[in-house]
VEXFI-694787 format. One record per residue (C-alpha): residue number from 0; x, y, z. Coordinates in Angstrom, 3 decimals, always signed. Example, Ala and Ser with C-alpha at 12.3 -4.5 7.8 and 13.67 -1.06 7.14 Angstrom:
<sites>
+------+----------+----------+----------+
: bagu :        x :        y :        z :
+------+----------+----------+----------+
:    0 :  +12.300 :   -4.500 :   +7.800 :
:    1 :  +13.670 :   -1.060 :   +7.140 :
+------+----------+----------+----------+
</sites>
This chain:
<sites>
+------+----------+----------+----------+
: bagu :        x :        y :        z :
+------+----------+----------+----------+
:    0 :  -65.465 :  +26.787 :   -9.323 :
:    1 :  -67.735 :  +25.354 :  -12.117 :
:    2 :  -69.952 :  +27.482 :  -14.388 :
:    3 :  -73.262 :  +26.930 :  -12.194 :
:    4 :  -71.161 :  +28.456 :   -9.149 :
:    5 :  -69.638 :  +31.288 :  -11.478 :
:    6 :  -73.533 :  +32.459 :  -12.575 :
:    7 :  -74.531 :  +32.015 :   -8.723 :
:    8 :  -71.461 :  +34.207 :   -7.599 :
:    9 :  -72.156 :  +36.820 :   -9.844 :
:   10 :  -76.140 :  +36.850 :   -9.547 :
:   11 :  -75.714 :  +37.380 :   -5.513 :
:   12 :  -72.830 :  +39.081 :   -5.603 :
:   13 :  -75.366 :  +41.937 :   -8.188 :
:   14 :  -77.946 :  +41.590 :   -5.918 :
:   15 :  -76.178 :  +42.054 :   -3.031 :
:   16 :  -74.484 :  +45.015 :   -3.732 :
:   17 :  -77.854 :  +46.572 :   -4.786 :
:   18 :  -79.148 :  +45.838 :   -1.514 :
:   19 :  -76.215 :  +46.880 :   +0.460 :
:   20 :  -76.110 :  +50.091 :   -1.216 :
:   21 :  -79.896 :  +50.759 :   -0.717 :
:   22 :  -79.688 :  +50.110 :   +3.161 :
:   23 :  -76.350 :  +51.794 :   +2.788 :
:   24 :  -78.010 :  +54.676 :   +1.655 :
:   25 :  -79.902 :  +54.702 :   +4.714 :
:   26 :  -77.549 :  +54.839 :   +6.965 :
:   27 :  -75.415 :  +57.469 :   +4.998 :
:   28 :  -72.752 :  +55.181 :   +3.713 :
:   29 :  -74.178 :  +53.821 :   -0.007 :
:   30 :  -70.731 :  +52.934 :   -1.176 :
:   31 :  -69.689 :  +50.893 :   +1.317 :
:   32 :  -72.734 :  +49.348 :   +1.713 :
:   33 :  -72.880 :  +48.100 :   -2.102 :
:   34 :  -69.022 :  +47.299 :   -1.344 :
:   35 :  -69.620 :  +44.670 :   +1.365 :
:   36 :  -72.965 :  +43.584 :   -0.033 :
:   37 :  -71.070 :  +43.066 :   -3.319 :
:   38 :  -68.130 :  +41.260 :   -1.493 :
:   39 :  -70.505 :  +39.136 :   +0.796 :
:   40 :  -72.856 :  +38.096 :   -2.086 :
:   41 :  -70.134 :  +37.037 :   -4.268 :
:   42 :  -68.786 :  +35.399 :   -1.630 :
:   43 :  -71.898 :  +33.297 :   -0.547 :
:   44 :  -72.305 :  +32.345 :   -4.281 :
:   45 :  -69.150 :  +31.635 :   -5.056 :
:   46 :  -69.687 :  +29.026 :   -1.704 :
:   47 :  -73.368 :  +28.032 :   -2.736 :
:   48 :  -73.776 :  +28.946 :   +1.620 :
:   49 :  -77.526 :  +29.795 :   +1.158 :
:   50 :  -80.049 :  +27.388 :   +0.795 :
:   51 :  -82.802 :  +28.741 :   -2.014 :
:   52 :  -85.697 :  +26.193 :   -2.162 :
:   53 :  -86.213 :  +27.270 :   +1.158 :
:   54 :  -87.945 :  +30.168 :   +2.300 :
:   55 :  -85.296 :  +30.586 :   +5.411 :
:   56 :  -82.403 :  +30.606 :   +2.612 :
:   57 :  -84.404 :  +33.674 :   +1.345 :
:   58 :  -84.820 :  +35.304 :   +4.317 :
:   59 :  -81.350 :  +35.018 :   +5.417 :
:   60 :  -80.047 :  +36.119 :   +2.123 :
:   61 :  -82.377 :  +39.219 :   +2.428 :
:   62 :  -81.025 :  +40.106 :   +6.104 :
:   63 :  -77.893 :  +39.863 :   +5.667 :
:   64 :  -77.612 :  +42.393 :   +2.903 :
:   65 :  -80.301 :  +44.898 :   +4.351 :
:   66 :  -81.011 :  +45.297 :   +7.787 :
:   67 :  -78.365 :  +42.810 :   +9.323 :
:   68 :  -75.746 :  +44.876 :   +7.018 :
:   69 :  -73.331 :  +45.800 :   +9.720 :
:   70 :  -72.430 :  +42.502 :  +10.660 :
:   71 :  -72.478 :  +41.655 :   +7.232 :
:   72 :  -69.714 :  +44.000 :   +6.850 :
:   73 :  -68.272 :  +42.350 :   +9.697 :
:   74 :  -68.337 :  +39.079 :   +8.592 :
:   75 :  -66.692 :  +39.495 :   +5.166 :
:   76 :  -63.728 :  +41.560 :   +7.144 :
:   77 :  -63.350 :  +38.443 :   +9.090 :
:   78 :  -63.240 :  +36.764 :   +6.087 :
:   79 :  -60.672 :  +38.188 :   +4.685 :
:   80 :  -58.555 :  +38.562 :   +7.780 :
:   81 :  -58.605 :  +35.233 :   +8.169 :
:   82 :  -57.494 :  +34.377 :   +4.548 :
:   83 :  -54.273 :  +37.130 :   +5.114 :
:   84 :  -53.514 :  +35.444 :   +8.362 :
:   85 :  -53.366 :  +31.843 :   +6.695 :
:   86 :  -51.296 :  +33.288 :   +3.774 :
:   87 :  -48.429 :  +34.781 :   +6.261 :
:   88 :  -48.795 :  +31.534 :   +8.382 :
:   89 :  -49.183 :  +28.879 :   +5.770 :
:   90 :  -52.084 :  +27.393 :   +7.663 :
:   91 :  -55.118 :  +27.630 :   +5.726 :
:   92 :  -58.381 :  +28.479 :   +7.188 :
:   93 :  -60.144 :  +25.806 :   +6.433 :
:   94 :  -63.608 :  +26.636 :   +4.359 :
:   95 :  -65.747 :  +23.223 :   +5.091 :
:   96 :  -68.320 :  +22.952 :   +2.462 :
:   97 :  -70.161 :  +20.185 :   +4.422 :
:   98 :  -71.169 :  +22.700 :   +7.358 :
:   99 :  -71.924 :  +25.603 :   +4.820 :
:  100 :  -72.950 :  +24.784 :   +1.625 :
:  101 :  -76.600 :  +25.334 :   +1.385 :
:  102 :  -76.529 :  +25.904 :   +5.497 :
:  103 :  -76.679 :  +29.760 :   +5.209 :
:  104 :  -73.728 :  +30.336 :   +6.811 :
:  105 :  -69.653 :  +29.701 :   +6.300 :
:  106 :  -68.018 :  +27.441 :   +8.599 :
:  107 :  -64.169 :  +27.487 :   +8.614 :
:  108 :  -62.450 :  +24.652 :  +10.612 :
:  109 :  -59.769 :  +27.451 :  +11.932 :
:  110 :  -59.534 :  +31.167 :  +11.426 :
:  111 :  -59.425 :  +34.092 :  +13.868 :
:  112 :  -60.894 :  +32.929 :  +17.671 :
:  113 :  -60.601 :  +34.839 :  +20.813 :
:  114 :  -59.878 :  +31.434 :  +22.838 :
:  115 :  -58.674 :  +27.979 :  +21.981 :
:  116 :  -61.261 :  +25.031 :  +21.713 :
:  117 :  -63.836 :  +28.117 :  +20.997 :
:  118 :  -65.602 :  +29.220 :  +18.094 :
:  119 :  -66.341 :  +32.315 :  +17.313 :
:  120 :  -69.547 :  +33.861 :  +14.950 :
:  121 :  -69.397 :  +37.116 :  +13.041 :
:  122 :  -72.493 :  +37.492 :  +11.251 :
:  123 :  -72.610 :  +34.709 :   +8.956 :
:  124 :  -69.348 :  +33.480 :   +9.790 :
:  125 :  -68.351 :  +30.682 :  +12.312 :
:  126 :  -64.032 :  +29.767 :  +12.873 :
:  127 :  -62.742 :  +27.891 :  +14.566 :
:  128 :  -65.188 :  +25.044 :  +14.485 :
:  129 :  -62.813 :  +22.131 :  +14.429 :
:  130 :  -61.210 :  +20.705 :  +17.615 :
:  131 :  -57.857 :  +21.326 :  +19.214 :
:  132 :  -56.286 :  +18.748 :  +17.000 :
:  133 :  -58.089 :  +20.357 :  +13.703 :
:  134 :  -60.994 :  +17.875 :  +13.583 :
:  135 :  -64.793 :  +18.371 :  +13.193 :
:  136 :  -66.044 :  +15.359 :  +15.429 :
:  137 :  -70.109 :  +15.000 :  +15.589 :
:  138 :  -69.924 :  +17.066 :  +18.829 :
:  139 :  -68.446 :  +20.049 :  +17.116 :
:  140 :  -70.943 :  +19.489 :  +14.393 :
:  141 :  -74.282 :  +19.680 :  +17.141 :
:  142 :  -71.504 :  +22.984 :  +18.228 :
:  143 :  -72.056 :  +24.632 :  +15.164 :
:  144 :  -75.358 :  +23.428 :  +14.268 :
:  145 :  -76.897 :  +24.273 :  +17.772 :
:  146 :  -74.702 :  +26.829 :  +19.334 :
:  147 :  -73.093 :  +29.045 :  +16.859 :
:  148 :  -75.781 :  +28.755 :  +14.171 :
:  149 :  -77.723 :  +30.266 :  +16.722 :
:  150 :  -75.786 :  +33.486 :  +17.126 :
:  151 :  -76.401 :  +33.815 :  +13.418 :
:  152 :  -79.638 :  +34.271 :  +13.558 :
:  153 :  -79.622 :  +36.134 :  +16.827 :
:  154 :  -77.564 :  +38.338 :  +14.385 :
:  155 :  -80.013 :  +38.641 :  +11.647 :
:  156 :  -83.086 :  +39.163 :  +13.253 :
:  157 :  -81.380 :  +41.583 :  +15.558 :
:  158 :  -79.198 :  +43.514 :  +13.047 :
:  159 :  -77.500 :  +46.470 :  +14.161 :
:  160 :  -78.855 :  +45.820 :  +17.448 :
:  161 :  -77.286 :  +42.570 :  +18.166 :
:  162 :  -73.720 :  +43.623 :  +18.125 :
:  163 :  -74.875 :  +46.481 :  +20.694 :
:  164 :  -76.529 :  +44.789 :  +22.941 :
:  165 :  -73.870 :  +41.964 :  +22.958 :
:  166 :  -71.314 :  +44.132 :  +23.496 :
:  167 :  -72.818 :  +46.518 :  +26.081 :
:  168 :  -73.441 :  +43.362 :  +27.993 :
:  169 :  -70.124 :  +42.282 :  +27.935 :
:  170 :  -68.533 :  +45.474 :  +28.500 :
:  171 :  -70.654 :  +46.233 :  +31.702 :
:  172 :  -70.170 :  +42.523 :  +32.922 :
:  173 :  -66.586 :  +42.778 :  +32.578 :
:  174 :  -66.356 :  +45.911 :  +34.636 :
:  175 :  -68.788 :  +44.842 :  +37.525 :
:  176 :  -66.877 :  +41.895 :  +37.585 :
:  177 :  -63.232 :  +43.455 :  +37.899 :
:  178 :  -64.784 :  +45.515 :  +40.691 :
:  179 :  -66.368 :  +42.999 :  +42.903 :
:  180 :  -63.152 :  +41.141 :  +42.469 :
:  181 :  -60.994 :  +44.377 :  +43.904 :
:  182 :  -63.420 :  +45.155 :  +46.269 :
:  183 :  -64.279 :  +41.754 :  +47.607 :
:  184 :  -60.760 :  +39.996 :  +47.105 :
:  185 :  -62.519 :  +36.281 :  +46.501 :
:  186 :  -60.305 :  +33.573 :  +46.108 :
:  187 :  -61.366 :  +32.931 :  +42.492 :
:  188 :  -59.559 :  +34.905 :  +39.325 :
:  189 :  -60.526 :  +37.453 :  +37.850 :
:  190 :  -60.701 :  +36.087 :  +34.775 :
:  191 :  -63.240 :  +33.214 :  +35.602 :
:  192 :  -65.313 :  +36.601 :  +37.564 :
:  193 :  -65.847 :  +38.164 :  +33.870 :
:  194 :  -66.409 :  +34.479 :  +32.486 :
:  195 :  -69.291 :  +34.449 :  +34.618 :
:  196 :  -70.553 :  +37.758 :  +34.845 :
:  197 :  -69.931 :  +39.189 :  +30.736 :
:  198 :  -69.370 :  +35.925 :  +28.961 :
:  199 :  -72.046 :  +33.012 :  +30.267 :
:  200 :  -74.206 :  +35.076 :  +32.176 :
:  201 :  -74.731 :  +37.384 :  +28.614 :
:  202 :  -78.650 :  +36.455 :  +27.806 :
:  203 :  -77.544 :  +35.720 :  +23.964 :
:  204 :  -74.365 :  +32.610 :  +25.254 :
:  205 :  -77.831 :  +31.624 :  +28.070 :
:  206 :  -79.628 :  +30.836 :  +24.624 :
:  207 :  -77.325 :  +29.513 :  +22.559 :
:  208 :  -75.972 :  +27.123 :  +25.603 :
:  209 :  -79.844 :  +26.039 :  +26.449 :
:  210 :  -80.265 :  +25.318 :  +22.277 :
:  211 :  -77.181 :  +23.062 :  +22.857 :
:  212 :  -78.552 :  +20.701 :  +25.822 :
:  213 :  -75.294 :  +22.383 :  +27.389 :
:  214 :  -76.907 :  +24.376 :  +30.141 :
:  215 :  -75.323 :  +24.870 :  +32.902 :
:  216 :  -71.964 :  +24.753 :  +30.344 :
:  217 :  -69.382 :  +21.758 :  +31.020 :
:  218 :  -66.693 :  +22.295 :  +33.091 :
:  219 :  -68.217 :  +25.383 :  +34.906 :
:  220 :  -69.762 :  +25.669 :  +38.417 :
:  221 :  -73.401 :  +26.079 :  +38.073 :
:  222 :  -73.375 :  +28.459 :  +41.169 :
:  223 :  -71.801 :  +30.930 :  +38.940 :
:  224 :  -74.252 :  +31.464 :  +36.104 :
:  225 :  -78.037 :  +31.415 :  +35.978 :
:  226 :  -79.600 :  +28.440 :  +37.613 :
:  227 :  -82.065 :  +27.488 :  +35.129 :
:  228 :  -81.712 :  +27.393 :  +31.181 :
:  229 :  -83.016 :  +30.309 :  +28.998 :
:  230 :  -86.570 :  +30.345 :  +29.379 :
:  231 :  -87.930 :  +29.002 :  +26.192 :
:  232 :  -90.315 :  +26.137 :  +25.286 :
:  233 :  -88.814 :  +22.596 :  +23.445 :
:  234 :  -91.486 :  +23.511 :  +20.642 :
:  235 :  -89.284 :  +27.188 :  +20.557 :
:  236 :  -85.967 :  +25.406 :  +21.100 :
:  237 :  -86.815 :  +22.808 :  +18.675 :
:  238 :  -87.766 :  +25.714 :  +15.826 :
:  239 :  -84.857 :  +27.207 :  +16.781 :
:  240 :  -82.487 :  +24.424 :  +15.896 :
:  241 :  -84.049 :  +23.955 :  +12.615 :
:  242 :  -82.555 :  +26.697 :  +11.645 :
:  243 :  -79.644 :  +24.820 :  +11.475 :
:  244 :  -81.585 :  +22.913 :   +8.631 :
:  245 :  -80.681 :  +20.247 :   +6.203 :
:  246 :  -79.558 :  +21.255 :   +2.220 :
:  247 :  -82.013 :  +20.856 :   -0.301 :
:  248 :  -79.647 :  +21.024 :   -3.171 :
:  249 :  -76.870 :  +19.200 :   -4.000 :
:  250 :  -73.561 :  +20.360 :   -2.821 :
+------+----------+----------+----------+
</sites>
């Protein structure tokens, strides 16, 4: 880490705790909320992840300490999971500085996932964005830039909301699923039932999917999941992806 990294770390990682503890405040908990703003800003500079000649480097920075704070804290406890699970396996995570630095977001090429040859976002965090033989091909680059990015920001500008919402819609999917499946017996598992139902029929995977040109998603029957893609124009889509962005300074 050179000196320009080491003033950055320390400026966001000030900053950030005086945010978190602010909105922490808020919500009862000022402590911890300086603690994981603290963490996550020290973190992010130490990384260089957000993009300041931009005003969306900004914006994200703000969010993430302040009203997206929760899965903030989320994010840097999947950070550091994923650092004690490479140090008892030997496998390290993976940080890749080409999808994160000045993106506004870490990108590990492994880490914790909840099913192979998926990623998986916290907050600002996306793992397992390499392939099943460890690579980052330019199709799991367009993943991260156009899929997962997306649940970043659907994370941001939600906030505590998002991981609500999310999960409500899983939860409920997964049980009307299991039920038609008892009640109705159909030849299908039950596992591809709350695929369908919780996972790609969940309004935030319908957006993310349409941003990636992947809707319906490969390798699943399109009689299963919504017929059309998420209702959004290519003006909105297009926005949307430039989220993703390009960095303005040099890594």
């Amino acid at each position: 880490m050179n000196e320009s990294s080491d003033r950055e770390a320390l400026a966001t990682g000030v900053v950030g705790a005086i945010l978190g503890g602010l909105t922490g405040s808020v919500w009862g908990s000022p402590r911890l909320g300086a603690l994981a703003g603290g963490v996550h800003g020290w973190l992010a500079g130490r990384r260089r992840i957000y993009d300041w000649r931009r005003r969306l480097g900004v914006v994200a920075f703000l969010l993430d300490h302040t009203w997206a704070l929760p899965s903030t804290m989320a994010a840097a406890t999947s950070m550091m999971f994923s650092n004690a699970r490479s140090r008892i396996s030997g496998h390290d995570a993976g940080f890749d500085e080409s999808l994160s630095a000045r993106r506004n977001r870490f990108v590990f090429r492994r880490g914790f996932v909840l099913r192979r040859g998926f990623a998986l976002t916290v907050g600002s965090v996306v793992t397992g964005a390499a392939d099943d033989r460890g690579e980052i091909t330019e199709r799991r680059r367009r993943l991260v830039d156009r899929h997962e990015n997306v649940h970043v920001w659907q994370s941001r500008v939600l906030g505590p909301l998002y991981p609500l919402l999310y999960g409500s819609w899983f939860a409920v999917g997964a049980v009307v699923a299991a039920a038609r499946h008892l009640l109705r017996r159909p030849s299908g598992s039950l596992i591809a039932d709350v695929d369908s139902l919780a996972y790609y029929r969940n309004p935030f995977e319908w957006h993310a999917y349409t941003c990636d040109d992947n809707w319906p998603p490969a390798g699943v029957d399109p009689g299963s999941v919504w017929k059309h893609r998420f209702p959004m124009s290519d003006r909105m889509r297009d926005a949307v992806r430039g989220f993703a962005g390009n960095p303005t300074t040099p890594r």
